[in-house]
Every structure is written in C-alpha cells, then in structure tokens.
PDB file of N, CA, C and O in Angstrom:
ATOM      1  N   UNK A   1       7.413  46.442  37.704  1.00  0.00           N
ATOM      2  CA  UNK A   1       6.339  47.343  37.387  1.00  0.00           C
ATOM      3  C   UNK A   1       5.750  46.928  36.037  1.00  0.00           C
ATOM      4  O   UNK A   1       6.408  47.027  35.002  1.00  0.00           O
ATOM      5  N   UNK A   2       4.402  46.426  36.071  1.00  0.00           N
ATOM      6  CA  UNK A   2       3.608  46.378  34.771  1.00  0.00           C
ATOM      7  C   UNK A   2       2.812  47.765  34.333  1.00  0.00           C
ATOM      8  O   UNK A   2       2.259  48.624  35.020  1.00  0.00           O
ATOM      9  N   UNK A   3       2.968  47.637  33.038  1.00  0.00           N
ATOM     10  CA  UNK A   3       2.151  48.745  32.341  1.00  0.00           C
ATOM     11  C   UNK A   3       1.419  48.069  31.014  1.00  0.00           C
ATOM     12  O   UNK A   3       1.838  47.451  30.035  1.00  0.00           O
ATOM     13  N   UNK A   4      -0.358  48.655  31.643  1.00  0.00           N
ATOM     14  CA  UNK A   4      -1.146  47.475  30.854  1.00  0.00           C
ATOM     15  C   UNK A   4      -1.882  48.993  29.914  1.00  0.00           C
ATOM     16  O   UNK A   4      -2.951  49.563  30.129  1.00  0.00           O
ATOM     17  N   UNK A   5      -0.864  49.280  28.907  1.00  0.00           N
ATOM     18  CA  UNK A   5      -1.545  49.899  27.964  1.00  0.00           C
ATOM     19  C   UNK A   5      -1.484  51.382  28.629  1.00  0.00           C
ATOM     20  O   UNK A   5      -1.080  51.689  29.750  1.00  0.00           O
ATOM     21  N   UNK A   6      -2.133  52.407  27.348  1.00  0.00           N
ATOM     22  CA  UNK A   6      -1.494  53.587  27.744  1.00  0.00           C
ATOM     23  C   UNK A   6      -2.534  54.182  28.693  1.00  0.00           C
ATOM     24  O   UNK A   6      -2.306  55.138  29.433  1.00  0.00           O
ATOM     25  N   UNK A   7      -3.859  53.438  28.592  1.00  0.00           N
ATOM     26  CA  UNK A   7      -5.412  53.741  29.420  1.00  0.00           C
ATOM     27  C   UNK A   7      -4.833  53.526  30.796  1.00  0.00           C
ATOM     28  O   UNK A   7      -5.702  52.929  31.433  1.00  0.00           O
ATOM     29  N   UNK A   8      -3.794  53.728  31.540  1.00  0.00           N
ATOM     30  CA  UNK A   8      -4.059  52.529  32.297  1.00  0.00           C
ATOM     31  C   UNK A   8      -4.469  53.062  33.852  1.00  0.00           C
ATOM     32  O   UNK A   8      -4.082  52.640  34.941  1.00  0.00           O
ATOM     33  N   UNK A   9      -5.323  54.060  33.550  1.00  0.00           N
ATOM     34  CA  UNK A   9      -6.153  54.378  34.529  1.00  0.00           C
ATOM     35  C   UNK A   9      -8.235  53.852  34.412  1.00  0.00           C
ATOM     36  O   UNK A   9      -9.180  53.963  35.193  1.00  0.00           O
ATOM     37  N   UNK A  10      -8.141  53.546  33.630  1.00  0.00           N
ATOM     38  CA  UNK A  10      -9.764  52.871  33.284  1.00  0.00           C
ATOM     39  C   UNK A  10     -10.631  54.242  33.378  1.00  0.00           C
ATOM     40  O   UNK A  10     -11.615  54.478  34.078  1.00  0.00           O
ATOM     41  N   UNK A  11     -10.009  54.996  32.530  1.00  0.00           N
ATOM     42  CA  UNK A  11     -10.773  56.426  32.372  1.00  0.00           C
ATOM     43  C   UNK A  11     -11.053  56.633  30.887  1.00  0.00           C
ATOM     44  O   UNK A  11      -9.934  56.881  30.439  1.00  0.00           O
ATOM     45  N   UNK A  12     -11.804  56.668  30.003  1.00  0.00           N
ATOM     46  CA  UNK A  12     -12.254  56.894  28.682  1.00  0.00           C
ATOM     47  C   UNK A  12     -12.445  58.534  28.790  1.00  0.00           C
ATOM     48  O   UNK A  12     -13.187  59.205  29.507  1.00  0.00           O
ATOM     49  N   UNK A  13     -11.492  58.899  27.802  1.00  0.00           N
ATOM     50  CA  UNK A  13     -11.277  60.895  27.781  1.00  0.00           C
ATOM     51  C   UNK A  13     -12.592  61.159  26.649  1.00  0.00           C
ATOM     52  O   UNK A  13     -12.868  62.282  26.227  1.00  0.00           O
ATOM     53  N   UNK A  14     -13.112  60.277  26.372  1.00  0.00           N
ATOM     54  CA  UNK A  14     -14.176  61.075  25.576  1.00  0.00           C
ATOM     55  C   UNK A  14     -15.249  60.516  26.151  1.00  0.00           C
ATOM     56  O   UNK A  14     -16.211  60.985  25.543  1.00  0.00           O
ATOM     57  N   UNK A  15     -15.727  59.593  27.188  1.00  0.00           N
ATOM     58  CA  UNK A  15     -16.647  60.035  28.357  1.00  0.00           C
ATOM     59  C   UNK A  15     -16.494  61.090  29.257  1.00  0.00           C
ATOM     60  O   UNK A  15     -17.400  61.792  29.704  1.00  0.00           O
ATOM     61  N   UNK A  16     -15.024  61.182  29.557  1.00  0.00           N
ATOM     62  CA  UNK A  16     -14.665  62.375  30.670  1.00  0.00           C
ATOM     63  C   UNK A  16     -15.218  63.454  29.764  1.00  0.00           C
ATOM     64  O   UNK A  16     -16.078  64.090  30.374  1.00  0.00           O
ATOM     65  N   UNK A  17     -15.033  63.894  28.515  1.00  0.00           N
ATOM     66  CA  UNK A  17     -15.885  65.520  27.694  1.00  0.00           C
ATOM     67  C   UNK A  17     -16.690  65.129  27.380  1.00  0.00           C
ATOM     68  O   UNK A  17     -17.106  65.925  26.538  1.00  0.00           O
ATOM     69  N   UNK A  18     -17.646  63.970  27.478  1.00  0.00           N
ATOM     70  CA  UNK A  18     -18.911  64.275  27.310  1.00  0.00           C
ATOM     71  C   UNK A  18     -19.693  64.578  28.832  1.00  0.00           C
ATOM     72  O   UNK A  18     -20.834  65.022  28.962  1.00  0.00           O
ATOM     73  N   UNK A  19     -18.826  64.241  29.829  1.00  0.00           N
ATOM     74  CA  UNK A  19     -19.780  64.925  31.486  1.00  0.00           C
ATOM     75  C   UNK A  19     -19.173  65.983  31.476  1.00  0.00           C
ATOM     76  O   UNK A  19     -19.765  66.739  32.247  1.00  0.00           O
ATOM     77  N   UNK A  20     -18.377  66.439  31.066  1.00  0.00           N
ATOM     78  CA  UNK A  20     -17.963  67.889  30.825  1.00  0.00           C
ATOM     79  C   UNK A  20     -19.435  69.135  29.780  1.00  0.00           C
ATOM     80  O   UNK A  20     -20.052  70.151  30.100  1.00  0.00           O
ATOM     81  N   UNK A  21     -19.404  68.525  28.909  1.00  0.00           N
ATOM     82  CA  UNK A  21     -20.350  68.866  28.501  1.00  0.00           C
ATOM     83  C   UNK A  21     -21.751  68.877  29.087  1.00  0.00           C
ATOM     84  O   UNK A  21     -22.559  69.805  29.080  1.00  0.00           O
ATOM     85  N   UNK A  22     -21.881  67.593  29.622  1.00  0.00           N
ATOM     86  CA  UNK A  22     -23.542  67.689  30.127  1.00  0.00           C
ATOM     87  C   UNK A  22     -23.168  68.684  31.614  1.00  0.00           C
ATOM     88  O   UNK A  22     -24.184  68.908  32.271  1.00  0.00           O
ATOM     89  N   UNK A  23     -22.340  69.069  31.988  1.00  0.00           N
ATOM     90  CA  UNK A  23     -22.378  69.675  33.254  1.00  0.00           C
ATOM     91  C   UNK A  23     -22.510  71.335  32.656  1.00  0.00           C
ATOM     92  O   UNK A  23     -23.528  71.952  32.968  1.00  0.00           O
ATOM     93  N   UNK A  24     -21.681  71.877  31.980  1.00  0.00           N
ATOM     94  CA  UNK A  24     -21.650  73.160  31.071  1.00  0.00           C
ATOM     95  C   UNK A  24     -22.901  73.417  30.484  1.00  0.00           C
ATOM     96  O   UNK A  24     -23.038  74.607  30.200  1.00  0.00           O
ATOM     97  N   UNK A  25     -24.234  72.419  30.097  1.00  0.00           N
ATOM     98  CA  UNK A  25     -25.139  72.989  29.816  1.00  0.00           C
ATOM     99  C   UNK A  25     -26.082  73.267  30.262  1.00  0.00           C
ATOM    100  O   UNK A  25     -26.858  74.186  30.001  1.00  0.00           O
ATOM    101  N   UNK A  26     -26.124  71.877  31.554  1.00  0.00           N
ATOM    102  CA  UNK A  26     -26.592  72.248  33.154  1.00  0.00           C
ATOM    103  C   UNK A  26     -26.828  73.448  33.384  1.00  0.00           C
ATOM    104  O   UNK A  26     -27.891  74.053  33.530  1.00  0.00           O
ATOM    105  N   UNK A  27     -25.122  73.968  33.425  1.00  0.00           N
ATOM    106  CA  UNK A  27     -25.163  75.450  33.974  1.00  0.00           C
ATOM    107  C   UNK A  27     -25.770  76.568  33.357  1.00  0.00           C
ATOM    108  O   UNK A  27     -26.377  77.381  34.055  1.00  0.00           O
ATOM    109  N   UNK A  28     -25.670  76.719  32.009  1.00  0.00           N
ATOM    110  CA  UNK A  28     -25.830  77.310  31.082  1.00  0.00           C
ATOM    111  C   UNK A  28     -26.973  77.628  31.371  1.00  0.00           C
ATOM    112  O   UNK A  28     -27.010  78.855  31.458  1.00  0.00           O
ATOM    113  N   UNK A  29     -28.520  76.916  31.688  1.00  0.00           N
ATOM    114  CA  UNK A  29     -29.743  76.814  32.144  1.00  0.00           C
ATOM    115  C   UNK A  29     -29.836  77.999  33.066  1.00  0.00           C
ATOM    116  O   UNK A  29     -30.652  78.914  32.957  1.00  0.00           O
ATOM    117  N   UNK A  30     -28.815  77.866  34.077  1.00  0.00           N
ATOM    118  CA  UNK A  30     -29.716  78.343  35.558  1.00  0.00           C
ATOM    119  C   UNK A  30     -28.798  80.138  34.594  1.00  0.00           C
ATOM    120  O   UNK A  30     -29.579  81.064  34.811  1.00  0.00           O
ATOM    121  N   UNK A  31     -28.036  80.459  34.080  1.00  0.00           N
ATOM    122  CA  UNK A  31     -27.743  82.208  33.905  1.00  0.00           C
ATOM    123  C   UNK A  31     -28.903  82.838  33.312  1.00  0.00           C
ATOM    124  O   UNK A  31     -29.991  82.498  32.849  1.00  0.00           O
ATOM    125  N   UNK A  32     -28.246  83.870  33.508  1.00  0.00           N
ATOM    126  CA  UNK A  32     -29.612  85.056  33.235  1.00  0.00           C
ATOM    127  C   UNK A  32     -29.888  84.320  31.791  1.00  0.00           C
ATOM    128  O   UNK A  32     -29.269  83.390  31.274  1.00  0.00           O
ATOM    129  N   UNK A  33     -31.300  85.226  31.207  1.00  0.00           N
ATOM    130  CA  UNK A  33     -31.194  85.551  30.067  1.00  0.00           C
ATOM    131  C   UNK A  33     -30.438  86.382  29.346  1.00  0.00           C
ATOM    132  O   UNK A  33     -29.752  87.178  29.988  1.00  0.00           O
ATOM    133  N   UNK A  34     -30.373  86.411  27.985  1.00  0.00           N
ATOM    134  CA  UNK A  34     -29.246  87.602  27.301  1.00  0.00           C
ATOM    135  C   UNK A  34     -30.325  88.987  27.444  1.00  0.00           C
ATOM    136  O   UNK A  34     -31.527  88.727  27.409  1.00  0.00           O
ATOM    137  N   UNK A  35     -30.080  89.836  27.538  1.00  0.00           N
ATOM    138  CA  UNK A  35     -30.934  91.134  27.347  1.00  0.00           C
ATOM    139  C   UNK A  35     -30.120  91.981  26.739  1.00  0.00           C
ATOM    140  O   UNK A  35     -28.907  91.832  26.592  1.00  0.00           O
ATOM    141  N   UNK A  36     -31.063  93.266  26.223  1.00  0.00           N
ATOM    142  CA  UNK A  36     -30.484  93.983  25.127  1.00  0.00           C
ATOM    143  C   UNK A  36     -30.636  95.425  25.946  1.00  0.00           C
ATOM    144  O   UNK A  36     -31.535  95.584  26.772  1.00  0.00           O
ATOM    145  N   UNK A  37     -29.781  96.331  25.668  1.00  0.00           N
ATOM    146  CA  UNK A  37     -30.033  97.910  26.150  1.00  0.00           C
ATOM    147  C   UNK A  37     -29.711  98.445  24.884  1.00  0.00           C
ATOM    148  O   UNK A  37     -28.884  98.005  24.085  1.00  0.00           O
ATOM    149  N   UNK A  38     -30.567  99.607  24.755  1.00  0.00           N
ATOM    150  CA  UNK A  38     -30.094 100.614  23.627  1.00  0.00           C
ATOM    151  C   UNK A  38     -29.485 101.750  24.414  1.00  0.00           C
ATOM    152  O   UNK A  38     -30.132 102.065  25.413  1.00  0.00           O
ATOM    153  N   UNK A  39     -28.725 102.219  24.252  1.00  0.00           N
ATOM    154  CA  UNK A  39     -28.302 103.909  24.493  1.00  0.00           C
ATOM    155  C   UNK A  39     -29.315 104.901  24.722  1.00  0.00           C
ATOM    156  O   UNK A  39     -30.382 104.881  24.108  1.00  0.00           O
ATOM    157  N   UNK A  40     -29.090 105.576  25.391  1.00  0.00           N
ATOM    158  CA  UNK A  40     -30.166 107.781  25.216  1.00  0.00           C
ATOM    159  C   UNK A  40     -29.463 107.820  23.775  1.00  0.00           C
ATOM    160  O   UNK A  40     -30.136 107.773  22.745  1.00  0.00           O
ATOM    161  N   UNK A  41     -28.436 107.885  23.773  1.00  0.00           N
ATOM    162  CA  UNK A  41     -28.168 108.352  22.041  1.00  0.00           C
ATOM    163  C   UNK A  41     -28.570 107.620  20.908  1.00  0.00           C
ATOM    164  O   UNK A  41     -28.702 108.247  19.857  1.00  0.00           O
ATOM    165  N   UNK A  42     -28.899 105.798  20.933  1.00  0.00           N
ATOM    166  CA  UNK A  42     -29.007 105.031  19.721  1.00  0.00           C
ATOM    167  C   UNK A  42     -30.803 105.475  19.824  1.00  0.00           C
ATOM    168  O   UNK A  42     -31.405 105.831  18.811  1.00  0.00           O
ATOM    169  N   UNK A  43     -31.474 105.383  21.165  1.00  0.00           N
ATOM    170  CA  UNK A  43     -32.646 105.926  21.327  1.00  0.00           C
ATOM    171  C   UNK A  43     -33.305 107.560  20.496  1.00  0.00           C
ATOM    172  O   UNK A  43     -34.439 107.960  20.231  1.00  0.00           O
ATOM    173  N   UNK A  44     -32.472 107.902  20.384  1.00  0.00           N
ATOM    174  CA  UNK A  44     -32.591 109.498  20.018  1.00  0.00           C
ATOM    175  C   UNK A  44     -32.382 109.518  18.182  1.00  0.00           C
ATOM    176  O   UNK A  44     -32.787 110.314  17.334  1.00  0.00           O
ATOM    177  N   UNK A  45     -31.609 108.323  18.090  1.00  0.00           N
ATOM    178  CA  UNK A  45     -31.076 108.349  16.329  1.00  0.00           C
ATOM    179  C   UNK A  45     -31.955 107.508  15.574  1.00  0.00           C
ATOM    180  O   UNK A  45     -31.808 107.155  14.403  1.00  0.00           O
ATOM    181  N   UNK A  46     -33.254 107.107  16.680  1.00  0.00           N
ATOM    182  CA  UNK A  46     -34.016 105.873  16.051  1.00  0.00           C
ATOM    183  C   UNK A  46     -35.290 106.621  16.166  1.00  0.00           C
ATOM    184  O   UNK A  46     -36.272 105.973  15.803  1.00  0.00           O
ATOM    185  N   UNK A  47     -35.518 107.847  16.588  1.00  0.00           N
ATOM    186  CA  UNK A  47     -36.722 109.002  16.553  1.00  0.00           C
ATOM    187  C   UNK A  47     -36.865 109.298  15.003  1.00  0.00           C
ATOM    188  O   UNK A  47     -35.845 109.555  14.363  1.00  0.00           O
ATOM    189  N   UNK A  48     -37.978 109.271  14.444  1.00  0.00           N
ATOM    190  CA  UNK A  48     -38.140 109.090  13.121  1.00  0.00           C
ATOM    191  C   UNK A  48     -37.735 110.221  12.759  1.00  0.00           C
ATOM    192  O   UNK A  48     -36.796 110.228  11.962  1.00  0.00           O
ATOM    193  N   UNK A  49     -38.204 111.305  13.143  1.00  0.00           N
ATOM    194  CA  UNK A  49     -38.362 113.007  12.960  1.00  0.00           C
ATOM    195  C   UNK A  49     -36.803 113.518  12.864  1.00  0.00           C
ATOM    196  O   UNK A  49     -36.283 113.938  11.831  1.00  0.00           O
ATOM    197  N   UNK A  50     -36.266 113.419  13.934  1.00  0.00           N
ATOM    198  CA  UNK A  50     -35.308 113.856  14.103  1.00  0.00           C
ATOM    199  C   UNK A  50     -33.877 113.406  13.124  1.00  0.00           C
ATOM    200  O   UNK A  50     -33.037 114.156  12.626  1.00  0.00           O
ATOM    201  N   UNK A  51     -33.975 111.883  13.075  1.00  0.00           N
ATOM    202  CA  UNK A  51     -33.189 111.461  11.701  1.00  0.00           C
ATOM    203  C   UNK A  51     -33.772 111.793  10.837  1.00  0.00           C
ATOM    204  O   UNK A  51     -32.907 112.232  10.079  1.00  0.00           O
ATOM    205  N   UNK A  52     -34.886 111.930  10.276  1.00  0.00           N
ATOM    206  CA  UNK A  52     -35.412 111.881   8.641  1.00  0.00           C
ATOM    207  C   UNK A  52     -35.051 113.900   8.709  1.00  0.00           C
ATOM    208  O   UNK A  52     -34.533 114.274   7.656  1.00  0.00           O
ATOM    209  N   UNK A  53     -35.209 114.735   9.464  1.00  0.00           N
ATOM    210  CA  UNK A  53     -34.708 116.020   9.450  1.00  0.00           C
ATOM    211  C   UNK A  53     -33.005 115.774   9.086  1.00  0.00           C
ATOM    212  O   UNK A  53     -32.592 116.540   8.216  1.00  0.00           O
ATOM    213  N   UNK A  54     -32.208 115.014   9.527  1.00  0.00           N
ATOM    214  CA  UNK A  54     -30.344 115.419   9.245  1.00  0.00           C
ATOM    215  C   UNK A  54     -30.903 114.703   8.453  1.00  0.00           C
ATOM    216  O   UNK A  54     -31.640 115.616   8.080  1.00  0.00           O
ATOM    217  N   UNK A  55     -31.394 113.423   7.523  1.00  0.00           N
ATOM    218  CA  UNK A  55     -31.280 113.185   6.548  1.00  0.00           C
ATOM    219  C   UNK A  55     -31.319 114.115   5.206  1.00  0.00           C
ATOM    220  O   UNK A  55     -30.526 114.427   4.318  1.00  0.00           O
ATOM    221  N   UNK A  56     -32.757 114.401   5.564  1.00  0.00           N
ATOM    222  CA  UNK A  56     -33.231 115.823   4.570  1.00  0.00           C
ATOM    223  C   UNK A  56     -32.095 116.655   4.408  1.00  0.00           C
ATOM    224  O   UNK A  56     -31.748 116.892   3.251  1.00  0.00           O
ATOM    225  N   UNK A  57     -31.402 117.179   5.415  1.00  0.00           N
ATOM    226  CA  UNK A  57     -30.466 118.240   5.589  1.00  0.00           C
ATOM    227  C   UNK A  57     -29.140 118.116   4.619  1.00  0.00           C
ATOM    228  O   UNK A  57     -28.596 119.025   3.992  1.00  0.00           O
ATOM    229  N   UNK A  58     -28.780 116.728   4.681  1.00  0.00           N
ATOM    230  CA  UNK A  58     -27.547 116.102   3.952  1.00  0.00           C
ATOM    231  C   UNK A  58     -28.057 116.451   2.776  1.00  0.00           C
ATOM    232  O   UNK A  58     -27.669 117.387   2.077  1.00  0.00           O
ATOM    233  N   UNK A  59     -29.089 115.567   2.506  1.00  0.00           N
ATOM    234  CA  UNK A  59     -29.943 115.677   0.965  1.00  0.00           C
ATOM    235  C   UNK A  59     -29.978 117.320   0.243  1.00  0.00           C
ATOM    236  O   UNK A  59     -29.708 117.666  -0.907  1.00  0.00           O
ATOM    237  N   UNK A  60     -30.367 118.021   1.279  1.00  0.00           N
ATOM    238  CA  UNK A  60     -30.087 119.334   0.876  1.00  0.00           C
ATOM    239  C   UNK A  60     -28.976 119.873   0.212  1.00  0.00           C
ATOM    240  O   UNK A  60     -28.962 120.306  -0.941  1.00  0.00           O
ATOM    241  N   UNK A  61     -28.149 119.827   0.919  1.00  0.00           N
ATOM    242  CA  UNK A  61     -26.761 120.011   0.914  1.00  0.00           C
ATOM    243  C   UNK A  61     -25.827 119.422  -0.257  1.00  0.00           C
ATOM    244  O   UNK A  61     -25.093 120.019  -1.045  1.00  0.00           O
ATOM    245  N   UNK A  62     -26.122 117.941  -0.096  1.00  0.00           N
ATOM    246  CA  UNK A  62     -25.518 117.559  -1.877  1.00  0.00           C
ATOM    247  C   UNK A  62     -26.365 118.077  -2.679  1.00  0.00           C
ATOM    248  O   UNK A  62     -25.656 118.439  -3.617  1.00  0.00           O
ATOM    249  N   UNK A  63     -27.506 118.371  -2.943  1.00  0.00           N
ATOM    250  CA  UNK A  63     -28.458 118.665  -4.204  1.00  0.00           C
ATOM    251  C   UNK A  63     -27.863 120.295  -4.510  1.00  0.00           C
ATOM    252  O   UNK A  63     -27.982 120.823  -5.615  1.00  0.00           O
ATOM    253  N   UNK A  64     -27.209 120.972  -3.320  1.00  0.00           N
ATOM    254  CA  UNK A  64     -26.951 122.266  -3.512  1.00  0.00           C
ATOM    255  C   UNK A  64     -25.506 122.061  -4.499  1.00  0.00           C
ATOM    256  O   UNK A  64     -25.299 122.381  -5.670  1.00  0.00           O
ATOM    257  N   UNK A  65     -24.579 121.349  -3.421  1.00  0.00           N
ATOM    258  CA  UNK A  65     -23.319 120.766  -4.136  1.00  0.00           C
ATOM    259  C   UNK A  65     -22.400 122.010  -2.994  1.00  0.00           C
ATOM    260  O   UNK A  65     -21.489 122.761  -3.344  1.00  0.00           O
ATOM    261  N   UNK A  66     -23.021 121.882  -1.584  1.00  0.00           N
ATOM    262  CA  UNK A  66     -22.917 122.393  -0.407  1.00  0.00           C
ATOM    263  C   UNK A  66     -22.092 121.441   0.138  1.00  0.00           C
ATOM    264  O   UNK A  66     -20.938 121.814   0.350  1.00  0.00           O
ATOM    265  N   UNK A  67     -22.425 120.116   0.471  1.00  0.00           N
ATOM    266  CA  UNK A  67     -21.945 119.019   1.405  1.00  0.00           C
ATOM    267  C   UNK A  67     -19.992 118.883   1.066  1.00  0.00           C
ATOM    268  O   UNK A  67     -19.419 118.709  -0.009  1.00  0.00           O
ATOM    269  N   UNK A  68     -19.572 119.003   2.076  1.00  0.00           N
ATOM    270  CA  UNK A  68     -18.057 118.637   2.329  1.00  0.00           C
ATOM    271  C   UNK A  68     -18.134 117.820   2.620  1.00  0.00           C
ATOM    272  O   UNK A  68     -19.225 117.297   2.844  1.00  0.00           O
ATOM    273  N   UNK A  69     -16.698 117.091   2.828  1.00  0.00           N
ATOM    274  CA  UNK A  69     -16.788 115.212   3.148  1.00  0.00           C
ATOM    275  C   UNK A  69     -15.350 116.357   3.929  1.00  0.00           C
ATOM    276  O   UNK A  69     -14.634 117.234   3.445  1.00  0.00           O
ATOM    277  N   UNK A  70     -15.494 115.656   5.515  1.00  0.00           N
ATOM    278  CA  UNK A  70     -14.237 116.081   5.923  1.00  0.00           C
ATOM    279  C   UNK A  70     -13.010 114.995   6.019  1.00  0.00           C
ATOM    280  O   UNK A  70     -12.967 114.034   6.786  1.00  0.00           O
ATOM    281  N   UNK A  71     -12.075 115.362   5.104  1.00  0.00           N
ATOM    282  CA  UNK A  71     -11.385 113.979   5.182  1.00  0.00           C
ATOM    283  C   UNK A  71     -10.590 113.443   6.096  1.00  0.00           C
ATOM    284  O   UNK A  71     -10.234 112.292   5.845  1.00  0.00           O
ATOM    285  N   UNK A  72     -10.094 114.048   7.352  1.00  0.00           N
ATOM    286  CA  UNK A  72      -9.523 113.484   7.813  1.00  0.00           C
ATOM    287  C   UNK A  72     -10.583 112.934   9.183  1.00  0.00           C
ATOM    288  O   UNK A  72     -10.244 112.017   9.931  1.00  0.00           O
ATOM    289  N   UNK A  73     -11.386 113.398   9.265  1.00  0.00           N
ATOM    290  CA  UNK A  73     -12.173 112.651  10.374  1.00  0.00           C
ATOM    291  C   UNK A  73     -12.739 111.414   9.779  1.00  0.00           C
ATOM    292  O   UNK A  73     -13.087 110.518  10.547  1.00  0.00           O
ATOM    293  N   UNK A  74     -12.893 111.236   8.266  1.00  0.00           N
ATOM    294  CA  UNK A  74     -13.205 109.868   7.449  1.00  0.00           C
ATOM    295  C   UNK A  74     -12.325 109.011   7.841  1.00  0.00           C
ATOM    296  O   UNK A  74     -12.639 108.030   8.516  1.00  0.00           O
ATOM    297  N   UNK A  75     -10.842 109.328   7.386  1.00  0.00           N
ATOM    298  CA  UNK A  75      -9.616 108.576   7.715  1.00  0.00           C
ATOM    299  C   UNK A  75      -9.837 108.144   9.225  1.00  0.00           C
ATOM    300  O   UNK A  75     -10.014 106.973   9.559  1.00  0.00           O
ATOM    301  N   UNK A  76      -9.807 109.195  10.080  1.00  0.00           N
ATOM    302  CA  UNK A  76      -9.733 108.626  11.652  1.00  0.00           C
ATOM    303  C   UNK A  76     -10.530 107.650  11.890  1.00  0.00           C
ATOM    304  O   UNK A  76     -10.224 106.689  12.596  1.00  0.00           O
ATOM    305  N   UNK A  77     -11.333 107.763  11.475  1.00  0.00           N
ATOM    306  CA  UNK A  77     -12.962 106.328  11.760  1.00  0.00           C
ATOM    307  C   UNK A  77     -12.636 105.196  11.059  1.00  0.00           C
ATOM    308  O   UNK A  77     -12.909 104.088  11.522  1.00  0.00           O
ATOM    309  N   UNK A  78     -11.775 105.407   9.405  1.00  0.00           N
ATOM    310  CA  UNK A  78     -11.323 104.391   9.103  1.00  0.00           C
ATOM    311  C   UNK A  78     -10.106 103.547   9.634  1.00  0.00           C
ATOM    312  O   UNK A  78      -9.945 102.452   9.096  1.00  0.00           O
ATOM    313  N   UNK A  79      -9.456 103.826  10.370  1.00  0.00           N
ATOM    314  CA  UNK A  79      -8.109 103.468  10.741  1.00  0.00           C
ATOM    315  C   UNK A  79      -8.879 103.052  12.414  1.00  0.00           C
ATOM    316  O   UNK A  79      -8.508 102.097  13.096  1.00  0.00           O
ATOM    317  N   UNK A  80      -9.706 103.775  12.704  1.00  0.00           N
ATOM    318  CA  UNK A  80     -10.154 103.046  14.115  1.00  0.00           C
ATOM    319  C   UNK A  80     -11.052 101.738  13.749  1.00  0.00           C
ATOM    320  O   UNK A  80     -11.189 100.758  14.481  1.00  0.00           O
ATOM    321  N   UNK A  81     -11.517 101.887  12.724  1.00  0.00           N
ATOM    322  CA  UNK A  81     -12.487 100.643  12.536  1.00  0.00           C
ATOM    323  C   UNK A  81     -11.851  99.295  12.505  1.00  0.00           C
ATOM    324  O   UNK A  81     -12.183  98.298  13.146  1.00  0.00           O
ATOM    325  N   UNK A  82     -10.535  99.485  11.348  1.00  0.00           N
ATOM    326  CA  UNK A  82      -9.669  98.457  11.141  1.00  0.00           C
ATOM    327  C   UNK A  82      -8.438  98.181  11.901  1.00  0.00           C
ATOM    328  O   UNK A  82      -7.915  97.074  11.772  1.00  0.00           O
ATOM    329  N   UNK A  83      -7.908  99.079  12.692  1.00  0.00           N
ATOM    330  CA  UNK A  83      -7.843  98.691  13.973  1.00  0.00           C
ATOM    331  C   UNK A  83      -8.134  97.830  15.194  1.00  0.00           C
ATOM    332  O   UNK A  83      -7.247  97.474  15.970  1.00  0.00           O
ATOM    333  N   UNK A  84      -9.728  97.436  15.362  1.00  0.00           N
ATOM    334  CA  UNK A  84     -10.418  97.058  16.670  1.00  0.00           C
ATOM    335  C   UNK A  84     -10.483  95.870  15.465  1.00  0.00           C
ATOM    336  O   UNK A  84     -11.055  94.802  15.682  1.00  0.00           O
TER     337      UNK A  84
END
C-alpha cells in the first residue's frame, strides 16, 4: 500500500469552502426579504399624544416630589434583563 501524501484524495479543502460558499449565497438570493412588524402595543407607545400625556404625567409627579420608584419591580426587570 502506497500513501502519496496526506491530500491523497486530489481534493483542495479550501476549494471545497469556497463552493460551499458560492452555493450559501446562491441561496441566500432566492429567501424572503427581512421584514419588520411593530406590535398594537409598540404602535400605541409611538402615538405622539398619548406618550407625551404619561410623559407630562411623570414630569408632574417628580416636580410635585409625588413619583415613587417601585423597587422591587425595578429589581425584577433588572435581574430579567441580565439574565436573557
């Protein structure tokens, strides 16, 4: 049994990933486009009126020295954020 080198199938692995590549972008062509959806709710928080009103409202509220910070629902959002 001869062994002519470690190629010794007459296959070049960095031609084999470059038709790897040209085939992956081939494909890439024919998928959808990316598209975007907003939410009813991100839709509703992007209504000028209706945010710039809870804005005002907050604003109110610290200027009174009204506004609470509830802390443990802060914590919960923080520990879910750094979490994911």
């Amino acid at each position: 049994m001869k062994i002519h080198g470690p190629n010794h199938s007459n296959m070049n692995p960095y031609q084999k990933s470059q038709q790897i590549q040209k085939q992956t972008a081939s494909k890439s062509h024919s998928l959808k486009p990316d598209q975007l959806e907003i939410s009813d709710k991100a839709l509703k928080m992007q209504q000028k009126d209706s945010r710039q009103a809870y804005v005002n409202e907050i604003k109110q509220q610290v200027d009174n020295g009204e506004y609470k910070v509830n802390n443990k629902e802060t914590a919960k959002k923080l520990l879910n954020y750094w979490k994911t």
